[in-house]
Structures are given as C-alpha cells and as structure tokens.
C-alpha positions, 0 to 999 in steps of 0.5 A: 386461735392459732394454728400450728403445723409439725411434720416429721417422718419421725413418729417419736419426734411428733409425738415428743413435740406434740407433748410439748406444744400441748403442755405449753399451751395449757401452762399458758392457756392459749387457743392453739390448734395443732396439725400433725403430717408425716411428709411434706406432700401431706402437708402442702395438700392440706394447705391447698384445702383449707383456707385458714393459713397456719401460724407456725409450722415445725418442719424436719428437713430430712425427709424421704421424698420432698425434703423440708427446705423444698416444702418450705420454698413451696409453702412461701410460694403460696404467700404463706406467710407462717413463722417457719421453725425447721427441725434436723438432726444437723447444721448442714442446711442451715444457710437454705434455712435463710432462703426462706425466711425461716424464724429458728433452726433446732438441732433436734439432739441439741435442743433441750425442752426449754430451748424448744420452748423458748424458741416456741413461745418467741414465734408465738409472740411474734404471731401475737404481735402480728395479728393486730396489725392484719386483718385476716377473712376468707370465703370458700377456698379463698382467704386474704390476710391484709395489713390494717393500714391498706384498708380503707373502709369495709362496707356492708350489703345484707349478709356480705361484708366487702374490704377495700384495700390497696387503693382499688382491690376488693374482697367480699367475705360473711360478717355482720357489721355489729361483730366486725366493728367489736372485732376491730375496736381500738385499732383505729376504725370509726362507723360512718354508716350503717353500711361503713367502717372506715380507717381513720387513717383514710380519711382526709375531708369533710364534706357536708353529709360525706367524707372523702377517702385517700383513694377519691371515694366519697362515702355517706356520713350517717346523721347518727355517726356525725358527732362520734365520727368528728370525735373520733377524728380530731382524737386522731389527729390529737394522737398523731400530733403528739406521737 
C-alpha cells in the first residue's frame, strides 16, 4: 500500500489531481490510498495522529495561512521521510523547494497530464525501491521506519515482537513470527529460534548452540535451525565473495 497526500486550496486542482492519481493506479493496479486537505494546518494535524507515514505528498505552495514551502519544513521536522512533489502556479520558490529535499516542482499551467504522470510514477518508483530496504512497524501513536541494515535480529515474547537496531536501540510492536519471517524472506533474515529472526548481516561467530551478534550479544541456536542457519550463512558469505 502506499499513501498519497495532496493539499491544495484549489478545489478544482484536487479533484483534476485526485482523477489523475485514481486513473494511474487502476491502469497500473496498484494499492494506493489517496488523502485529500485543503490547508497545510489539516494536513500537519492529520500526520500527528496517525502513525502511518505517507509516501508521496502533493503540495501547492500558495496557499492562505501556512504556505507549502512552510508545511513542507514542518513535514521534515517530523522525520517524515515522503517524496515531496510541490504544485504552483509559478517558479518563483523553486530553490526553498531544494531546502526541503523535495522530489519535483510542477508548474501547475505547464504541466501536462503526461508530465504529471511521469513524474508521479518516478516517485512511485522511488517508493518502491525504497521500502525493500526499510522496515517499517508502528505501535499506538508511535511508529519507526529502519533501514534493514541496522537491524540485528527481532525477537519474540508471546504476542510482542521486539527489533534490535542501531547496536542498543529497541522497539516493540504486534507481529507473529510465522508472517514476519514471510514478510522478510529474501532479504537476508535467517530463523535461529523459535523466538529470533537474525540479519545475517550481524552475524559474525558460531559458538556451540549460540551465535554471536556484531553488537556482542549472543543469542540460542535452536537444534532445528542449525543446519538451514550454516546453510543460509555460508551462502551468504558465497554471495558476498563473489559480489
């Protein structure tokens, strides 16, 4: 799923953009959830309640109040992390446009559907490419997008997953271990345990019924994992030879 913002004080410019959007993601049959505000303000308020972060976000500049150069600055504030596309009927903020990191600046007079869409569908591909490398989980109002190659291993305690990252950062979050597993195959995550997922990555000894982590902990290698784990590991090493 990806999540789409647009805000604009134009209620033709949502609509004619919203059509748009809705037609690419049915000629492309992408999951795609589209939010629509009328003022930067909404849209700020909406992002401090949901803990799903958006993807892309569609943002006039010229706007009564908080104009969308200043949403954007506060969007970035919040580590929000989405590919920014600003919408205006002039060039004349295009350089604050670099300030925060945006994606794309359309002219909206200049723009012709196909531009729009060619542009659209970069930043989706960007997206795309983006979320094989991050692992994104939430819990209440908080949620942590982290980059698969500072995880270490998650764990399981009943019903509550924990993710170690960063070398001594946690967060605990819902998962079963039998979808998570599912969720990250082929991206380098071996089961050691009932109870661990480990990035192979990480993994720098064998001990006896243990392996060692690159952040010094040691965790149990289950019996029944031990040969798939060796397996998994020496392929690893394999690849990382030959890349």
């Amino acid at each position: 799923m990806i999540t789409v913002y647009l805000c604009d004080d134009d209620i033709e410019i949502i609509e004619s953009y919203s059509a748009l959007i809705k037609r690419y993601s049915k000629a492309r049959m992408l999951e795609l959830k589209l939010e629509t505000f009328h003022r930067g303000e909404d849209l700020l308020f909406h992002l401090d309640g949901f803990t799903d972060a958006p993807d892309i976000i569609l943002l006039d500049i010229y706007m009564d109040a908080l104009n969308g150069i200043e949403t954007a600055k506060r969007i970035r504030e919040r580590n929000v992390d989405a590919q920014i596309i600003f919408l205006t009927t002039s060039s004349e903020f295009v350089f604050d446009a670099f300030d925060v990191r945006s994606f794309n600046y359309l002219v909206k007079q200049d723009t012709s559907d196909a531009r729009f869409e060619e542009v659209f569908n970069n930043a989706i591909s960007l997206v795309e490419k983006k979320a094989t490398d991050f692992f994104d989980c939430s819990f209440g109002s908080e949620s942590r997008r982290i980059a698969l190659k500072d995880i270490s291993h998650f764990e399981i305690y009943r019903r509550v997953m924990r993710v170690h990252y960063n070398t001594n950062e946690t967060f605990d979050f819902y998962e079963t271990m039998d979808s998570l597993t599912e969720k990250l195959a082929g991206k380098g995550f071996v089961r050691v345990h009932r109870s661990y997922l480990v990035n192979l990555k990480h993994i720098v000894m064998f001990k006896n019924q243990t392996i060692r982590l690159s952040n010094e902990e040691e965790l149990p290698l289950g019996k029944a994992y031990q040969v798939s784990v060796k397996d998994a590991f020496n392929a690893f090493v394999s690849d990382s030879w030959d890349a």
